[in-house]
ZAMAR-831868 format. One record per atom (N, C-alpha, C, O): atom name; x, y negated, z negated. Coordinates in steps of 0.2 Angstrom, whole numbers. Layout:
! ZAMAR-831868
  site     xx     yy     zz
    CA      X      Y      Z
...
! end
This chain:
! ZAMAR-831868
  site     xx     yy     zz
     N    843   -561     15
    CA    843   -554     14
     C    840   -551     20
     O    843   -547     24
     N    832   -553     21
    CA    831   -551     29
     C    836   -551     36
     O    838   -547     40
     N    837   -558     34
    CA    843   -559     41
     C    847   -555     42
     O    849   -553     47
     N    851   -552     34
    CA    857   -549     37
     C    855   -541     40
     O    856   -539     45
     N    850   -539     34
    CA    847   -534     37
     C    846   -533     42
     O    848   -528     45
     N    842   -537     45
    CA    840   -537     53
     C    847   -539     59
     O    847   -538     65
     N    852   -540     56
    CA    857   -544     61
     C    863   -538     60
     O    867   -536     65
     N    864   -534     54
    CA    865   -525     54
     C    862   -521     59
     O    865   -516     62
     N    856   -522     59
    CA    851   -515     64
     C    852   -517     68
     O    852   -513     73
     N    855   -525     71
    CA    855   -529     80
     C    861   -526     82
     O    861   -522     86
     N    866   -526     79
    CA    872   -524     77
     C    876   -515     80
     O    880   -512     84
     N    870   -513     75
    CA    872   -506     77
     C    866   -503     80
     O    865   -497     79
     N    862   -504     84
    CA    859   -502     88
     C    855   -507     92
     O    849   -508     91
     N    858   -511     97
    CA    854   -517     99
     C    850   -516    104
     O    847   -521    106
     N    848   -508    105
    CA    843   -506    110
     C    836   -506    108
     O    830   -507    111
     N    839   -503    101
    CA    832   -501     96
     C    831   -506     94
     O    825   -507     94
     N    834   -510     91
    CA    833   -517     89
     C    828   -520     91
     O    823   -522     87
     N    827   -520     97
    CA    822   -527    103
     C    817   -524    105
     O    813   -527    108
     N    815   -518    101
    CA    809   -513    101
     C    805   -517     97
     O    799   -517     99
     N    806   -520     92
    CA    803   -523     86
     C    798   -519     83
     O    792   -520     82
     N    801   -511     81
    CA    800   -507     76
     C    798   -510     68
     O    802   -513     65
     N    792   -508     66
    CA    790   -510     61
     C    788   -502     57
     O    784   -498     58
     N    792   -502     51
    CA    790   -497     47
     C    784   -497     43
     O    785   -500     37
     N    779   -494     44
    CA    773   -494     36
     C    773   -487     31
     O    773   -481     31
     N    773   -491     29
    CA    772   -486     21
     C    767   -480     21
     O    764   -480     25
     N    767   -476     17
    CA    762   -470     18
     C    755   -472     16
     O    749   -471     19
     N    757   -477     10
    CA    750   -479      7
     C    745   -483      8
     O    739   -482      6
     N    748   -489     16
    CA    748   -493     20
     C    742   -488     24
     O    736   -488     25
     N    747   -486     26
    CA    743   -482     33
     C    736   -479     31
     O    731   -480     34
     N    737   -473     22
    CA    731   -469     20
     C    725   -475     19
     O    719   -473     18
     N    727   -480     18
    CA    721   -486     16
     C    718   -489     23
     O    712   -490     23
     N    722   -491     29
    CA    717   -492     35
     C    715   -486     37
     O    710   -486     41
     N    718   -480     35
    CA    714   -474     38
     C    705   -474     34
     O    700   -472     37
     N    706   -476     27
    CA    700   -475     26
     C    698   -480     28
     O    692   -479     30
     N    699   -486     29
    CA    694   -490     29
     C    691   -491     37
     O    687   -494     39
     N    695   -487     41
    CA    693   -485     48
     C    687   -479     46
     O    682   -480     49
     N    687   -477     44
    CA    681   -472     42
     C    684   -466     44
     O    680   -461     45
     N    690   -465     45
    CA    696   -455     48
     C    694   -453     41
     O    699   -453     36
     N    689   -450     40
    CA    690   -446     34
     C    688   -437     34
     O    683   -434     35
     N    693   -436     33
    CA    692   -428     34
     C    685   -425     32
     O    683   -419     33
     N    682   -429     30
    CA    674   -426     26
     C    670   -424     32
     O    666   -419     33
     N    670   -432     38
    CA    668   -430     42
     C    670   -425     50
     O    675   -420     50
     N    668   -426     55
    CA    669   -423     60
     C    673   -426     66
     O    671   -427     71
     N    680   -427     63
    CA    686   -430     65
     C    688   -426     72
     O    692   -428     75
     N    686   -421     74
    CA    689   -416     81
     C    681   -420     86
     O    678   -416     90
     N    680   -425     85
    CA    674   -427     92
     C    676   -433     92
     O    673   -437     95
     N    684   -438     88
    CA    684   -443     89
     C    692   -443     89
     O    696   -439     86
     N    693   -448     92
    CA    701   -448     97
     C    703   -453     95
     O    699   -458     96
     N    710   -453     90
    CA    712   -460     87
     C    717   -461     94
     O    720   -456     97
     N    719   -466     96
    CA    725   -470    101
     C    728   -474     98
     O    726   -480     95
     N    736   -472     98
    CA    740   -474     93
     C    745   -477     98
     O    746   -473    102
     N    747   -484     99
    CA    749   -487    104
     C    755   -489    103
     O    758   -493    108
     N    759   -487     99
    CA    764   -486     96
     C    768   -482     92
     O    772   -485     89
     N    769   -476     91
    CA    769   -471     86
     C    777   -472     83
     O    778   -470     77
     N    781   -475     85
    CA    787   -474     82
     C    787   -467     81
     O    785   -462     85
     N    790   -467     71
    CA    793   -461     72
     C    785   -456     69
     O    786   -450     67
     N    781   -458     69
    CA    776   -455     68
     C    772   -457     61
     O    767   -453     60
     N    774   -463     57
    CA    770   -467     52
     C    764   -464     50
     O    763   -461     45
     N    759   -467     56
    CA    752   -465     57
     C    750   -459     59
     O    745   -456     55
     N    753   -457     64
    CA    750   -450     66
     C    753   -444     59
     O    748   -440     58
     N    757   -443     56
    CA    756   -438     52
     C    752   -438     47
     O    749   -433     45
     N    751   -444     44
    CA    745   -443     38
     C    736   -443     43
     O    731   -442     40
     N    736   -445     51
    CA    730   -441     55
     C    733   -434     57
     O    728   -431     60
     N    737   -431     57
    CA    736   -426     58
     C    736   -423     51
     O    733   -418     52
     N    737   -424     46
    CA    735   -421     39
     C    727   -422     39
     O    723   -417     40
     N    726   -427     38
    CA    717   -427     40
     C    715   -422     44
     O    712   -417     42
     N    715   -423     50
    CA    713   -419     55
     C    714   -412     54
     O    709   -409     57
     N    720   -407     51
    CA    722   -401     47
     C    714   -400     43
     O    710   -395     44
     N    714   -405     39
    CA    709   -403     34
     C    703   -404     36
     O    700   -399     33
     N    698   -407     40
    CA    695   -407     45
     C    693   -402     48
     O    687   -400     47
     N    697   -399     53
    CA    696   -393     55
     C    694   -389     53
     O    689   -386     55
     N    698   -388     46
    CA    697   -382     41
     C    690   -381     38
     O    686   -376     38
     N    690   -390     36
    CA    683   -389     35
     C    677   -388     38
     O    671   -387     35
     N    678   -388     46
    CA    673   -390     49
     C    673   -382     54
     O    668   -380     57
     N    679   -380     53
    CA    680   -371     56
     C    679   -371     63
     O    677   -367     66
     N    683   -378     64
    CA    686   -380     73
     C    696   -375     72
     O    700   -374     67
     N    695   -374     78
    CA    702   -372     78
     C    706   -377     80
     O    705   -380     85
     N    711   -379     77
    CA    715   -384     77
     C    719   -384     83
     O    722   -390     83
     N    720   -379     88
    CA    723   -377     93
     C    717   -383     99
     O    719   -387    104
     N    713   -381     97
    CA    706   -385    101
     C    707   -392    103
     O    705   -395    108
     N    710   -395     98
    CA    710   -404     98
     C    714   -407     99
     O    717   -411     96
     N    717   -405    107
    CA    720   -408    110
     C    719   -414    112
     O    724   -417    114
     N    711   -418    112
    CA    710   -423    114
     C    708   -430    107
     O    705   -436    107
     N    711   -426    102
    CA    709   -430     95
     C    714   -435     96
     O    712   -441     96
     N    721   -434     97
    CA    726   -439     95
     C    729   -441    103
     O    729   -437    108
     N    731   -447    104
    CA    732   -452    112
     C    736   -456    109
     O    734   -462    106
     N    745   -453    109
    CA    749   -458    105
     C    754   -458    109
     O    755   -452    112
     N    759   -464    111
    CA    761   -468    117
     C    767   -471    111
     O    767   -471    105
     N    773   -472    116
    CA    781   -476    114
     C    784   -475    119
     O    784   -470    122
     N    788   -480    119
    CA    792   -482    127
     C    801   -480    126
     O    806   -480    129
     N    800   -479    118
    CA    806   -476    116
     C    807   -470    114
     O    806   -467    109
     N    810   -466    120
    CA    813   -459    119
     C    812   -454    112
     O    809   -450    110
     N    819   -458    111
    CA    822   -457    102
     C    815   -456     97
     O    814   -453     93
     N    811   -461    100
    CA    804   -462     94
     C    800   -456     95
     O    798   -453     90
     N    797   -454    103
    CA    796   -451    105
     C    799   -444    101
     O    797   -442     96
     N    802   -442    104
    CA    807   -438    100
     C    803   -436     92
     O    799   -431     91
     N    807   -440     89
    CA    804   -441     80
     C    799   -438     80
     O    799   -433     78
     N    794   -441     82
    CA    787   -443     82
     C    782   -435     84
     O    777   -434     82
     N    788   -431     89
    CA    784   -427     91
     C    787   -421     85
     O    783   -416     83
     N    795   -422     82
    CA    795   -417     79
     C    792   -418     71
     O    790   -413     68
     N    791   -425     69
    CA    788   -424     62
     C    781   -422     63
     O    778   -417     59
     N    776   -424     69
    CA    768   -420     68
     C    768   -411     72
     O    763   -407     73
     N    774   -409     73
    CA    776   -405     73
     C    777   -399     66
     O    774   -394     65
     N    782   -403     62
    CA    782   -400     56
     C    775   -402     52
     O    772   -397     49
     N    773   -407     51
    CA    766   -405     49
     C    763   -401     50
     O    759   -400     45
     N    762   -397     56
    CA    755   -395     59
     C    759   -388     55
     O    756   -384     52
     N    767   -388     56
    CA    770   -380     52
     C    769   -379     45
     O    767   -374     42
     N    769   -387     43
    CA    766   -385     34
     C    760   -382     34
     O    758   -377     30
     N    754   -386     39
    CA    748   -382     37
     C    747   -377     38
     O    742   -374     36
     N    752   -373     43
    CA    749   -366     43
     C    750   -365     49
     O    751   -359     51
     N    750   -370     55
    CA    748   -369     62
     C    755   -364     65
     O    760   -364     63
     N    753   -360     70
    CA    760   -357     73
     C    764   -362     75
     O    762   -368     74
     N    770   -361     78
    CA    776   -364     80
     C    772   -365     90
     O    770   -371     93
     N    772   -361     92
    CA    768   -363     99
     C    764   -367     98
     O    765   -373    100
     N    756   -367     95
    CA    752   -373     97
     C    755   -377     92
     O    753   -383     95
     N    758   -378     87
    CA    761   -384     85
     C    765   -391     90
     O    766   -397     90
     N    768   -385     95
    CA    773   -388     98
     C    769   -392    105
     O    769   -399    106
     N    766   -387    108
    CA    758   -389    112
     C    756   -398    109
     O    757   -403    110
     N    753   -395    105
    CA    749   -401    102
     C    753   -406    103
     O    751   -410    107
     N    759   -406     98
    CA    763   -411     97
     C    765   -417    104
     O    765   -423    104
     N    766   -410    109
    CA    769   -411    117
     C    761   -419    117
     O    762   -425    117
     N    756   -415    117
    CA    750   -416    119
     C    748   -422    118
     O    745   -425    122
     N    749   -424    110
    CA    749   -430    107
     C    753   -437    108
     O    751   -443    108
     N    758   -434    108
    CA    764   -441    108
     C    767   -439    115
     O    769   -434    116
     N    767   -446    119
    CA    769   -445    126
     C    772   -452    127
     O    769   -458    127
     N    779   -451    129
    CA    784   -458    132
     C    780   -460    138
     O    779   -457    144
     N    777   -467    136
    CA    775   -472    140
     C    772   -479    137
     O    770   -480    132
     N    773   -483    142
    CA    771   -490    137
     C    762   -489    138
     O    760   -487    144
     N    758   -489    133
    CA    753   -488    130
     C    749   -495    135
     O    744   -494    138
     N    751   -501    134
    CA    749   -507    140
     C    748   -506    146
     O    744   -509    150
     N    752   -501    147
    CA    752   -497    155
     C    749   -492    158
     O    747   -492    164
     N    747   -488    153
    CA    745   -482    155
     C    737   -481    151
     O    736   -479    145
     N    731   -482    156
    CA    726   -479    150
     C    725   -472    148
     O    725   -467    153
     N    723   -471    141
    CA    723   -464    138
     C    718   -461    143
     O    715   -464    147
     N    717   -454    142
    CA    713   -450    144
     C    705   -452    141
     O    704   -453    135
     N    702   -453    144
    CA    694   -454    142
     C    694   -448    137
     O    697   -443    137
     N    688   -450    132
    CA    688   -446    127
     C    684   -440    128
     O    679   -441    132
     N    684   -434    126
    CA    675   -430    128
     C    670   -431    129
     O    667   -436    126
     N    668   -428    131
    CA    660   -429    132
     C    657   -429    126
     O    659   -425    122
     N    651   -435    123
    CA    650   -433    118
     C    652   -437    111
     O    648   -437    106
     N    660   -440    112
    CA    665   -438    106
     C    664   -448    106
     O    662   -451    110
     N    667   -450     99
    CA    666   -455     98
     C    674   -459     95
     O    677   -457     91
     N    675   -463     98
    CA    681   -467     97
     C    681   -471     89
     O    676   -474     86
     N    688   -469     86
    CA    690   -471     80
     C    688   -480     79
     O    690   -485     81
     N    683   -479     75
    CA    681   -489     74
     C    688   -491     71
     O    693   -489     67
     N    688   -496     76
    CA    696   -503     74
     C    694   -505     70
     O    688   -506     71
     N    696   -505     64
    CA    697   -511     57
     C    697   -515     59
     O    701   -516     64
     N    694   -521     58
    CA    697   -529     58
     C    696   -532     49
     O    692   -530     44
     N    699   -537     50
    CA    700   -541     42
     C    691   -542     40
     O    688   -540     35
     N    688   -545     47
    CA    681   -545     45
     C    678   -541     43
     O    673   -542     39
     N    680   -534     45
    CA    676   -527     42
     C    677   -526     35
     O    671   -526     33
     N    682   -526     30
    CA    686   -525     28
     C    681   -529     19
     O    681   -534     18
     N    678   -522     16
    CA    677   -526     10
     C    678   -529      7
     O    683   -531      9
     N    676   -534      1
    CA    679   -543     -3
     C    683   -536     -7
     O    690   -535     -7
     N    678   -532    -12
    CA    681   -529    -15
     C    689   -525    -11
     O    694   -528    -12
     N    688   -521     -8
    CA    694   -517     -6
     C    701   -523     -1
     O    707   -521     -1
     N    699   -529      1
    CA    704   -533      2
     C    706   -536     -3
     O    712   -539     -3
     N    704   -536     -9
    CA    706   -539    -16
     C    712   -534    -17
     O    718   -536    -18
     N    709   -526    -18
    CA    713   -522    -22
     C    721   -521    -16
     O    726   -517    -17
     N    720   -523    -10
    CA    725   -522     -6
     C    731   -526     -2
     O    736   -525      2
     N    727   -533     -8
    CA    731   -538     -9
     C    736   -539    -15
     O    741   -542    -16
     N    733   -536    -18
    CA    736   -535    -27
     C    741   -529    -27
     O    742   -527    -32
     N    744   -524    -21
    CA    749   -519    -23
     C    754   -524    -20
     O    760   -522    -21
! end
């Protein structure tokens, strides 16, 4: 079943094929987001996630949802955090996606259509992520802790093994 499925996708798009796009689930993403400690509770506009892939924006929409409620909580202007999201793809078309789905999020929460597009522009940028280093983060600001398996609860790898 994998095979054909993947020898369909080589098929009809063998350019995007060799990308070796991997789709994650919504649920996937909200669970390394908490276990990365991205919690809107705290003071998410001093720290700069780098997404070194964004595809069509998997990751980055549910951190830009965090980061919406964050702001609000924290009574940062959202227009301000230009320097919170550093997300990189070498594919146009993803590029693309990616800028208009955190685009329309930023429209659901209320953001105008100019700084949404800003942002957007600002966050996801066509280039290989290997090649280009991100913007140093601000003065001050602290980068999102990597998850590794060792981090990672007995309890909460239990319960993340079991969906």
């Amino acid at each position: 079943m994998i095979y054909s499925a993947t020898t369909h996708l080589a098929r009809a798009e063998p350019a995007r094929a060799n990308l070796g796009a991997v789709f994650t689930k919504r649920w996937v993403v909200e669970f390394i987001l908490d276990l990365a400690g991205y919690d809107p509770a705290n003071d998410l506009t001093s720290r700069t996630v780098i997404e070194p892939a964004v595809g069509q924006g998997a990751f980055l929409v549910p951190v830009v949802d965090r980061l919406l409620r964050c702001a609000r909580a924290h009574g940062v202007d959202i227009a301000a955090t230009e320097t919170a999201i550093s997300g990189f793809d070498i594919d146009p078309e993803s590029v693309e996606a990616a800028r208009s789905n955190v685009t329309e999020t930023l429209l659901s929460g209320g953001v105008d259509r100019a700084t949404a597009t800003r942002l957007a522009q600002a966050w996801v940028r066509e280039a290989d992520s290997l090649k280009v280093a991100p913007d140093p983060p601000p003065s001050g600001s602290s980068e999102t802790l990597l998850c590794t398996r060792r981090s990672i609860d007995r309890d909460d790898m239990a319960s993340y093994r079991s969906t």
